[in-house]
C-alpha positions as CSV (number, residue, x, y, z in Angstrom):
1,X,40.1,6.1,42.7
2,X,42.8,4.9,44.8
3,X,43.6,1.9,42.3
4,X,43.8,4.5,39.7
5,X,45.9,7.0,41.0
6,X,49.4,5.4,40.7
7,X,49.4,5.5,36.8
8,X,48.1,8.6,36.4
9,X,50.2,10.5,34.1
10,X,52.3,7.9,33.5
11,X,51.3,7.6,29.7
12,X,53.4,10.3,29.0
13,X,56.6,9.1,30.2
14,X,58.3,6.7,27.6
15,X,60.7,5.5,30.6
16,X,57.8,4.1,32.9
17,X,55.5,2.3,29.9
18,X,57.2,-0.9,31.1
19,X,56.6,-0.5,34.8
20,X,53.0,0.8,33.6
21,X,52.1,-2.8,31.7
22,X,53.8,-4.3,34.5
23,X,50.9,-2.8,37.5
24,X,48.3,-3.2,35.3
25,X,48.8,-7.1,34.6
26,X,49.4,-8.0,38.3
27,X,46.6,-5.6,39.0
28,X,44.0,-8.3,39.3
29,X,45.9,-10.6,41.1
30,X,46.5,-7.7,43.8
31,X,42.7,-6.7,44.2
32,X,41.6,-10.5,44.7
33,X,44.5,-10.5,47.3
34,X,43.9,-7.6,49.2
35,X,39.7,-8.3,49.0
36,X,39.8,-12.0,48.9
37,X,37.3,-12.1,46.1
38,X,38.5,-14.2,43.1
39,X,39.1,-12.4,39.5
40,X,38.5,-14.2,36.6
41,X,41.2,-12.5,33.8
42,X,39.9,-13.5,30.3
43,X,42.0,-12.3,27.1
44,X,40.5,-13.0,24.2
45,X,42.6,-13.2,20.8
46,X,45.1,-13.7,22.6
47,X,47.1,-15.0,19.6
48,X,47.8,-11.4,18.4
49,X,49.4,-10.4,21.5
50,X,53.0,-11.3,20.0
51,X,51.7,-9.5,16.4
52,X,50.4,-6.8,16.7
53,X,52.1,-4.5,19.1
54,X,54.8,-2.2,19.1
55,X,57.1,-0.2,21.3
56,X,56.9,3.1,19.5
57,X,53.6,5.6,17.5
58,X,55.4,4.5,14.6
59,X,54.8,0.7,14.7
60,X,58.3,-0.5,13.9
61,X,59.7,-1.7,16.9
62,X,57.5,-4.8,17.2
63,X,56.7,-6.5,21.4
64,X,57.3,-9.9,19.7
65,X,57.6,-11.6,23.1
66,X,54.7,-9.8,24.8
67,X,53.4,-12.9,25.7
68,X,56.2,-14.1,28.2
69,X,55.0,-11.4,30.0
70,X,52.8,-13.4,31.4
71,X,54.7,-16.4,32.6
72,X,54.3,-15.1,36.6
73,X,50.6,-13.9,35.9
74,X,49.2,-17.0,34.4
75,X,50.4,-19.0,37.6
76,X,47.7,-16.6,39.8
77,X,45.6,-18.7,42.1
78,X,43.5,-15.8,43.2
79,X,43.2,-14.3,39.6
80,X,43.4,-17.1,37.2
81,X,43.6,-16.3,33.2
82,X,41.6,-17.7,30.4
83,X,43.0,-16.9,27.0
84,X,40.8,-17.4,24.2
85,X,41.3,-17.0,20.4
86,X,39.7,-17.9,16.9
87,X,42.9,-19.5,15.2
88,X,43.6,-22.7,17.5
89,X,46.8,-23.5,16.2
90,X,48.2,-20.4,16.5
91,X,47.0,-19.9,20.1
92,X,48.2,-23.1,21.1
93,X,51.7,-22.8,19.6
94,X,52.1,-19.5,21.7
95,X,50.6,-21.2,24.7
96,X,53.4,-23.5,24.5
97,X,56.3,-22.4,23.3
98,X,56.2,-19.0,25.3
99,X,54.1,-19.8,28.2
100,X,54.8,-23.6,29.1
101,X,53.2,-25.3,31.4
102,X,50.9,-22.5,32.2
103,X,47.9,-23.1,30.5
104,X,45.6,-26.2,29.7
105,X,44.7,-26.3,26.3
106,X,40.6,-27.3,25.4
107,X,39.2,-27.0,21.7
108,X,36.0,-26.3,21.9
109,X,33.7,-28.7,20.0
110,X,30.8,-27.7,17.2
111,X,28.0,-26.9,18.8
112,X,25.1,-29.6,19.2
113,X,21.5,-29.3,17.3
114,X,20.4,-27.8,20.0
115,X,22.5,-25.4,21.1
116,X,23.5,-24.1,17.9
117,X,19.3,-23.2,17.8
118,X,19.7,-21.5,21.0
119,X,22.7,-19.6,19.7
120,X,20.2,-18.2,16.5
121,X,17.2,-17.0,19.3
122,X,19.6,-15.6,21.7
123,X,21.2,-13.2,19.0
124,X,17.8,-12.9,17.5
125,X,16.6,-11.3,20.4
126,X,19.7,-9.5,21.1
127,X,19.3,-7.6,18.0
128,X,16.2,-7.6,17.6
129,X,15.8,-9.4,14.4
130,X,12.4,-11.9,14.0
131,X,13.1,-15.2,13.4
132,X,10.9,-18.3,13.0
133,X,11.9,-22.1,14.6
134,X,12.0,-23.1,10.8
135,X,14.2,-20.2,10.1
136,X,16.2,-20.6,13.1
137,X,17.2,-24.2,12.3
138,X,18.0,-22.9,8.7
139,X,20.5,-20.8,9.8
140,X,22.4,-22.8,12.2
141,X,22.9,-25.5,9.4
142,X,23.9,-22.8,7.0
143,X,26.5,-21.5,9.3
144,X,27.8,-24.7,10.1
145,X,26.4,-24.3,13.8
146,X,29.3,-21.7,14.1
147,X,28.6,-18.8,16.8
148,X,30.4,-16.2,14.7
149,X,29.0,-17.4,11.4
150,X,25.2,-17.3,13.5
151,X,25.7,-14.0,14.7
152,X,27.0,-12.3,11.8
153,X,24.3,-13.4,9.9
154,X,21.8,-12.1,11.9
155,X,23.1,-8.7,12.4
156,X,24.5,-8.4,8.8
157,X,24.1,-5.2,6.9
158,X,22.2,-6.4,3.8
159,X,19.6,-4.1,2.9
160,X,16.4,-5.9,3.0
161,X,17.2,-8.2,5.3
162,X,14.0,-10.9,6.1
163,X,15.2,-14.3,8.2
164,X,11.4,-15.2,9.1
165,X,11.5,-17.1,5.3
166,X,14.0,-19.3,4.0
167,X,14.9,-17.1,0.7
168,X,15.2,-14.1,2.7
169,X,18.0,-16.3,4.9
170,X,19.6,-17.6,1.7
171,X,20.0,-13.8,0.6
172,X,21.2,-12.8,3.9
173,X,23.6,-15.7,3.4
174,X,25.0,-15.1,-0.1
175,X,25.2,-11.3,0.6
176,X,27.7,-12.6,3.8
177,X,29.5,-14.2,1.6
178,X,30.0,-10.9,-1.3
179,X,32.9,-8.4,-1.0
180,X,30.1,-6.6,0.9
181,X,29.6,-9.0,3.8
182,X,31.5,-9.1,7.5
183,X,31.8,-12.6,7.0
184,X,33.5,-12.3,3.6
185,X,35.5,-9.3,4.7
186,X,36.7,-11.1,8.3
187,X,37.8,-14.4,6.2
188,X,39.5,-12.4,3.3
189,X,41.6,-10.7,6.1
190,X,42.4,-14.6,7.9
191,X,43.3,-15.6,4.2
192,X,45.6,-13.0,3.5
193,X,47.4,-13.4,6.4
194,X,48.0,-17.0,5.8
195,X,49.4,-16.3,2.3
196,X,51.8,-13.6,3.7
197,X,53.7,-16.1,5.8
198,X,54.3,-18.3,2.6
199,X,53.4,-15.9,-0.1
200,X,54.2,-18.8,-2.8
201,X,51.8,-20.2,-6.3
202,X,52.7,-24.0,-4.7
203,X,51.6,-22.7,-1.1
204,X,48.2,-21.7,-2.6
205,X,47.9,-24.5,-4.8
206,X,48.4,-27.1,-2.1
207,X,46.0,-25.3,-0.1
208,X,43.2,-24.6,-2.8
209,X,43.5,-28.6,-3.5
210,X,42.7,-29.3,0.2
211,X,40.0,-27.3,0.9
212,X,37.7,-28.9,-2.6
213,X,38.6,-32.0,-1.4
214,X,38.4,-31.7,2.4
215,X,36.4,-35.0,3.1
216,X,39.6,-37.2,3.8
217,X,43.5,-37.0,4.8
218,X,46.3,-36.9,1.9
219,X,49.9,-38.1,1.9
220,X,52.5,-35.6,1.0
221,X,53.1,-38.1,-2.1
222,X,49.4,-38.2,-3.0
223,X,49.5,-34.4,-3.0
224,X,52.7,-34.0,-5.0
225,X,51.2,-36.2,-7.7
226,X,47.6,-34.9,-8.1
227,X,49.4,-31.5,-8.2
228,X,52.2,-32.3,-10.1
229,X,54.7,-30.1,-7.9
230,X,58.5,-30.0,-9.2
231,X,59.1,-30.1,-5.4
232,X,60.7,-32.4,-2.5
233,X,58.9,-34.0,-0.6
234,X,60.7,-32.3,2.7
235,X,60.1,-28.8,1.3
236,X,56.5,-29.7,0.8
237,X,56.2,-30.9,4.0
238,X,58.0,-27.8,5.7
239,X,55.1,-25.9,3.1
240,X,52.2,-27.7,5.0
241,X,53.5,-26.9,8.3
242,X,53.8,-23.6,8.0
243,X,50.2,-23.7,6.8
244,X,48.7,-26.1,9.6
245,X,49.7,-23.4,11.9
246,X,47.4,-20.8,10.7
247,X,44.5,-23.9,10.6
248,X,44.0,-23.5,6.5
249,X,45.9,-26.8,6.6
250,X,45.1,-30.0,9.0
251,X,47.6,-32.3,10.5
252,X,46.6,-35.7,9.6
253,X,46.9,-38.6,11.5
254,X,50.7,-39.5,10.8
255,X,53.5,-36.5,9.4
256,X,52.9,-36.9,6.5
257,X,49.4,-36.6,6.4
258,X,47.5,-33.3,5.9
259,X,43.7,-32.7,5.3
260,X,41.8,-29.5,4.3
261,X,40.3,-27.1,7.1
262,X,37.0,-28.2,7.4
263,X,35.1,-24.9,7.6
264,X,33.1,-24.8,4.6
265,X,32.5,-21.7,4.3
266,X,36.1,-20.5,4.2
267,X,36.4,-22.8,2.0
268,X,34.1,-22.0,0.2
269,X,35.6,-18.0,0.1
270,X,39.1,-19.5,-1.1
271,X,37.7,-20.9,-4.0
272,X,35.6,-17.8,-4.9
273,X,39.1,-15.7,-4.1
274,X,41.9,-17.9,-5.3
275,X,40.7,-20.6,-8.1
276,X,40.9,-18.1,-11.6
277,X,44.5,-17.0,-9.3
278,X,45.9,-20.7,-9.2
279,X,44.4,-23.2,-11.9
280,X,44.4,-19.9,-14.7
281,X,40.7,-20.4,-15.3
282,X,38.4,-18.0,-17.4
283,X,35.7,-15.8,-15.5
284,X,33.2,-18.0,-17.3
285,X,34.4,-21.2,-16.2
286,X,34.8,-19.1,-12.8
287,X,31.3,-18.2,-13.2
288,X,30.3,-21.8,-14.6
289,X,31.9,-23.4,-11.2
290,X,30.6,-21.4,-8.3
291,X,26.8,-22.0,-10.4
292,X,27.8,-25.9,-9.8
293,X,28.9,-24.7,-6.2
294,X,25.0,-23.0,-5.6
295,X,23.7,-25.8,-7.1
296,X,25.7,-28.0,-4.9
297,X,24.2,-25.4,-1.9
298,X,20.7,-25.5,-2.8
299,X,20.9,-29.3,-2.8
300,X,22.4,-29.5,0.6
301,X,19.1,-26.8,1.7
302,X,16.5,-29.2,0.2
303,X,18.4,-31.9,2.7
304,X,18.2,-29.6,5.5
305,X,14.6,-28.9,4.7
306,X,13.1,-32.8,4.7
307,X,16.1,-32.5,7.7
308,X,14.1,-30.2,9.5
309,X,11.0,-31.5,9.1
310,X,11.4,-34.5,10.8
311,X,12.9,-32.6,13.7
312,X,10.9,-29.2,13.6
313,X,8.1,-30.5,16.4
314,X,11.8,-30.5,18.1
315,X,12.6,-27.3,17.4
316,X,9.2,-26.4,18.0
317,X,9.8,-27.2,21.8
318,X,13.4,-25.7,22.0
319,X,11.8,-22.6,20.6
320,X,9.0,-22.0,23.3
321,X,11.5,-22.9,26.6
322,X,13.3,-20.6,24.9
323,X,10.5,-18.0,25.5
324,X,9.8,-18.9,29.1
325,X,13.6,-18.8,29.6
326,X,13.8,-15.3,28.4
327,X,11.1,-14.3,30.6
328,X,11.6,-15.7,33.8
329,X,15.6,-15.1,33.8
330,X,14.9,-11.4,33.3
331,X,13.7,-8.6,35.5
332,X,10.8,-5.5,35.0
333,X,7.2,-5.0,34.7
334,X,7.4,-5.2,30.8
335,X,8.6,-8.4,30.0
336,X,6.3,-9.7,33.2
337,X,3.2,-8.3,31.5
338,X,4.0,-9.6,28.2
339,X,4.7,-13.4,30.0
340,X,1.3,-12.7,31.2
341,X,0.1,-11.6,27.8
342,X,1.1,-15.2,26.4
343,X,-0.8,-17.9,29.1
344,X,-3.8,-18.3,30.2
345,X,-5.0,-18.8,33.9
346,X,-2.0,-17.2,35.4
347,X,-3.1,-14.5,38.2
348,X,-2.2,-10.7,37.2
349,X,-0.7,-10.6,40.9
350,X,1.5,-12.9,40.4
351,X,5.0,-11.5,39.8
352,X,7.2,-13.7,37.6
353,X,11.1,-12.2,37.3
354,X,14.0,-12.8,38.0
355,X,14.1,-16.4,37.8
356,X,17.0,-19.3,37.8
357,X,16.2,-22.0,35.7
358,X,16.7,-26.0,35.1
359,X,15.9,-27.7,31.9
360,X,15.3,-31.6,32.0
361,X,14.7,-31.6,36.0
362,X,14.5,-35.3,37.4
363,X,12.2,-36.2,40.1
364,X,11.6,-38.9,42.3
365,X,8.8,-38.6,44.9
366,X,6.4,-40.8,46.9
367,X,8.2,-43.8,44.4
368,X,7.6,-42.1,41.4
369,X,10.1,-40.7,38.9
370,X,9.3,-38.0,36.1
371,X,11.0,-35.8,34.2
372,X,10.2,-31.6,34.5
373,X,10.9,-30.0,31.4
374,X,11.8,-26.9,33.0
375,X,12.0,-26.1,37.0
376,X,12.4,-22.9,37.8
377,X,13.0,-21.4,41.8
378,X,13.1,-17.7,42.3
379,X,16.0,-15.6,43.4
380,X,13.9,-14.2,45.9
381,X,12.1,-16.8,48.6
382,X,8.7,-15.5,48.7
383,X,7.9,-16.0,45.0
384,X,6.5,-19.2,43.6
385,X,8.3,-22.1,41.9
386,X,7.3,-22.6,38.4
387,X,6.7,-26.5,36.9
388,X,6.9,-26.3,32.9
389,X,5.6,-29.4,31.0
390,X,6.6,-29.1,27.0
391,X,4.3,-31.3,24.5
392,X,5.6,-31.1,20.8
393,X,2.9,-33.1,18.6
394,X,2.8,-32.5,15.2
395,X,-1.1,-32.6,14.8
396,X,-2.2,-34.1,18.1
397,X,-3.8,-32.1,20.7
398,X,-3.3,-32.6,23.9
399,X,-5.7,-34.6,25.7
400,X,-7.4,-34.6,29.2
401,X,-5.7,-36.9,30.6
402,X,-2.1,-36.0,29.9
403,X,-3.5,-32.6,31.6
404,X,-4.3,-34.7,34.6
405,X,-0.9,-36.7,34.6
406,X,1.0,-33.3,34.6
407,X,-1.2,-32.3,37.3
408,X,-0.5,-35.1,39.4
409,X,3.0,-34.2,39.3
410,X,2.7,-30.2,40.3
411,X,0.7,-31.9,43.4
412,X,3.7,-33.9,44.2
413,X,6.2,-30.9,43.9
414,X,4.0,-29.2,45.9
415,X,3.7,-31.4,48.9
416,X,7.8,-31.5,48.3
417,X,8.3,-28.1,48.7
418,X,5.6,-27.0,51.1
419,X,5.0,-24.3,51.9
420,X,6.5,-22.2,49.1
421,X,3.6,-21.5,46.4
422,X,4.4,-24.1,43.0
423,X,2.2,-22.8,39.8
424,X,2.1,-25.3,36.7
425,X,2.1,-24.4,33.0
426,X,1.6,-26.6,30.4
427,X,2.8,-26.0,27.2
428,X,1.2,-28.0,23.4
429,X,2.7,-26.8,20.2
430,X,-0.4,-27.9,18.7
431,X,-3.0,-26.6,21.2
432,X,-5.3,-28.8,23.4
433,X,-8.6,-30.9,23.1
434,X,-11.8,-29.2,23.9
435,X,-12.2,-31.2,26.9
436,X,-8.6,-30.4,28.1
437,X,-9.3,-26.3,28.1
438,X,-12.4,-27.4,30.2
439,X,-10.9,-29.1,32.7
440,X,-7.9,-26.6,32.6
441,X,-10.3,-23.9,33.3
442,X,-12.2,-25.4,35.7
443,X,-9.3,-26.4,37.9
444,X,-7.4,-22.9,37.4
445,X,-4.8,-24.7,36.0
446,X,-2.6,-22.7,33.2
447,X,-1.6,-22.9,29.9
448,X,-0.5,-21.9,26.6
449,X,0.2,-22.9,23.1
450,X,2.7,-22.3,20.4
451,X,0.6,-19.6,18.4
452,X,0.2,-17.4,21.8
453,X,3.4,-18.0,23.0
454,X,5.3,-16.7,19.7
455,X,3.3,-14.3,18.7
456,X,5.7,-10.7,19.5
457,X,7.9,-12.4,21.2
458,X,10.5,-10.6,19.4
C-alpha cells in the first residue's frame, strides 16, 4: 500500500503524467534498493514503445522518443531490463540508435528437434489439447519449429479441431493460414505495416520476388534485371533498406546483397495476399498456383513423414520424460495419483511432488561412468531421489539383463547418496521381456511402458 499511495490520483492531472511515468520506471530499481532483492524488468515488444503511444485521448500527439526514457533505467544494476520483441531489426535499430550502449543485443536461434517437440507438449498440456509424439513432431516441422506458430496452432479456433492425426493437423494448419486464422490475421497486420512505410508497386514487387525465391542472396543488379525496374540502382537500394528494417527483406552478405525473409509461412501469406496485386494474375492462375504451392506442402509432409519415422523411437523417448517431467515438477494429490496410476511397483506411500529435475545426468562412481536419463532430487530433504532410465526400441523388448545393468547403477547412487531413500524407474517404449517383468517383480523394482505412460496423460 505504501508503494501505491504516491500516484494515487495522479491519473487525473494532465501536469503530473510525466512525473507519474517517471516513478513508475525507476520503481523497480528503488524496491531492489531499499530490499536488496534483485528485480528482473522484462518489456516485451518493446519495438512499439516509440509507435504506438501518445500524449493526448485523441492519439495525435505521438511519444516518438519514449524510448530514451530509458537511457538511466537500462544502466540499473539492482534492476536490470530485458527487452524483447518479435521484429529483430526493428528492436535492434531502437536499441541502438536511442539507447546506445545500454543493451546487448542476442537473436535467438530456431529451436532444436527437440526442443521445438517440447514446445508442442508443453502447450498441449497447457491448453489442454491431446496430441500424439507422431502428431507432436508434425507440427513443429509445419510451424517451422517457431514457438508462436506452435502455439497458435494448438489453441486455434478451428471448429473441429483434431491434432492426434496428421489430416486433422494439416486442417488446423490451412485453417491458420485462412482470413479466419490468428496466424493469418497476426501476419496480415506485420505485412501491412511494412507496406505503409513504402506504400510503392516496386516496393512490393521487390519483396514478392524475394520471398519465392528465398533460398539464396541477390545483387541489387540481379534484382533490377529479373524485375525489370525503370529504377537506379541507389533508389533501389535505399527501397531494400527501408524494407530490411521491418525483416521482410535480409541484408545479405555485402550492401548490395539482399535475400528474402526466410519464414515460410509469411511467405507463404504474401504470396496468397499480394501475387494477383503485383504480377496482374487471374484468380485461376491465382488458384492454379497456391494448388502447385499445396502440392509443393504435401510433398514436403511425405518428407517429414519417412523424416519422422526414422526419428519417432526419438520422439518416443522425448515424449515420455516429458510425462515424468510434468509430474514430478508439479505439486498435489492429483497429479501424484495419476503418476502412480502410470508405473508399476511404486509404493502408494510414497509421495512424488514437487520435484527439480536433470536430464542426461553424468555419473562416475566406484570407476564407473554412466549416463542417468533423468535425476531428479526433491525440494524437500526427506523425500526420495528418483533414477529414470529411458529405452526407445522400435520392436525390441527390453531384456533381463539391461534390467540388471540399470539396477546396478540405482545401487551405486544409492551408496552415493546414503542415507536419503533413491527409487529407480525404468522406462521401454516397447514394453519388456517376460523374464524382465519377473525379475522386476520379484526384486520390487518399478517400471512402466509407453502405452501406460500415455494413456490420459492429457
Amino acid at each position: 500500500m505504501a508503494v501505491i499511495r504516491p500516484f494515487k490520483g495522479i491519473f487525473y492531472n494532465q501536469e503530473k503524467i510525466d512525473l507519474t511515468w517517471d516513478r513508475a520506471q525507476r520503481a523497480p530499481h528503488r524496491l531492489a534498493s531499499l530490499t536488496g532483492e534483485y528485480v528482473l524488468q522484462i518489456i516485451d515488444e518493446f519495438q512499439y514503445l516509440n509507435s504506438r503511444i501518445y500524449r493526448d485521448q485523441a492519439c495525435t500527439n505521438l511519444m516518438g522518443d519514449l524510448a530514451n526514457s530509458y537511457l538511466t533505467i537500462a544502466e540499473s544494476k539492482v534492476a536490470p531490463v530485458l527487452c524483447a520483441g518479435s521484429y529483430v531489426s526493428w528492436l535492434t535499430r531502437i536499441l541502438i540508435h536511442h539507447l546506445p550502449g545500454r543493451f546487448r543485443i542476442i537473436k535467438l536461434k530456431e529451436l532444436e528437434i527437440e526442443e521445438a517437440i517440447e514446445c508442442v507438449y508443453r502447450y498441449s498440456n497447457y491448453y489442454k489439447v491431446e496430441v500424439t509424439p507422431e502428431t507432436a513432431s508434425y507440427i513443429s516441422e509445419l510451424c517451422e519449429r517457431h514457438p508462436f506458430y506452435i502455439g497458435t496452432l494448438i489453441r486455434s479456433a478451428y471448429p473441429s479441431k483434431e491434432l492426434t492425426t496428421l489430416k486433422g493437423v494439416e486442417q488446423v494448419f490451412e485453417y491458420e493460414l485462412s482470413e479466419d486464422g490468428e496466424i493469418r490475421g497476426i501476419c496480415n497486420e506485420y505485412i501491412e505495416g511494412t507496406f505503409t512505410k513504402v506504400n510503392e508497386k516496386n516496393a512490393k514487387k521487390m519483396v514478392l520476388f524475394l520471398v519465392k525465391n528465398n533460398d539464396r542472396e541477390y545483387t541489387v543488379m540481379e534484382i533490377k534485371e529479373r524485375l525489370g525496374l525503370d529504377l537506379e540502382q541507389d533508389e533501389i537500394i535505399n527501397k531494400l533498406r527501408v524494407l530490411s528494417e521491418t525483416d521482410l527483406v535480409l541484408k545479405g552478405s555485402s550492401s548490395i546483397d539482399f535475400r528474402g525473409i526466410r519464414d515460410n509461412i509469411i511467405a507463404r501469406i504474401i504470396r496468397m495476399y499480394y501475387e494477383r496485386e503485383i504480377e496482374g494474375i487471374t484468380k485461376e492462375e491465382l488458384k492454379r498456383r497456391l494448388q502447385e504451392e499445396n502440392k509443393r506442402k504435401q510433398e514436403e509432409a511425405e518428407k517429414i513423414l519417412k523424416r519422422k519415422e526414422m526419428i519417432s523411437r526419438y520422439h518416443r523417448g522425448r515424449f515420455a520424460e516429458y510425462c515424468i517431467l510434468y509430474y514430478l515438477e508439479r505439486e498435489g494429490e492429483k497429479l501424484r495419483d495419476n503418476l502412480k496410476e502410470r508405473v508399476y511397483g511404486l509404493d502408494k506411500d510414497v509421495i512424488i511432488e514437487g520435484y527439480r529435475t536433470m536430464l542426461r545426468y553424468q555419473v562416475t562412481l566406484e570407476g564407473k561412468s554412466f549416463e542417468i536419463d533423468l535425476y531428479a532430487k526433491s525440494k524437500k530433504e526427506a523425500k526420495p531421489i528418483l533414477v529414470w532410465e529411458s529405452k526407445n526400441y522400435k520392436d525390441k523388448k527390453v531384456t533381463e539383463g539391461e534390467v540388471k545393468e540399470f539396477e546396478e547403477k540405482v545401487e551405486l547412487i544409492k551408496k552415493y547418496e546414503y542415507p536419503k531413500e533413491v527409487i529407480g524407474i525404468f522406462y521401454s517404449s516397447s514394453g519388456f521381456s517376460d523374464s524382465a517383468i519377473m525379475y522386476m517383480k520379484s526384486k520390487g523394482l518399478i517400471y512402466t511402458d509407453y502405452n501406460t505412460l500415455w494413456k490420459g496423460f492429457v
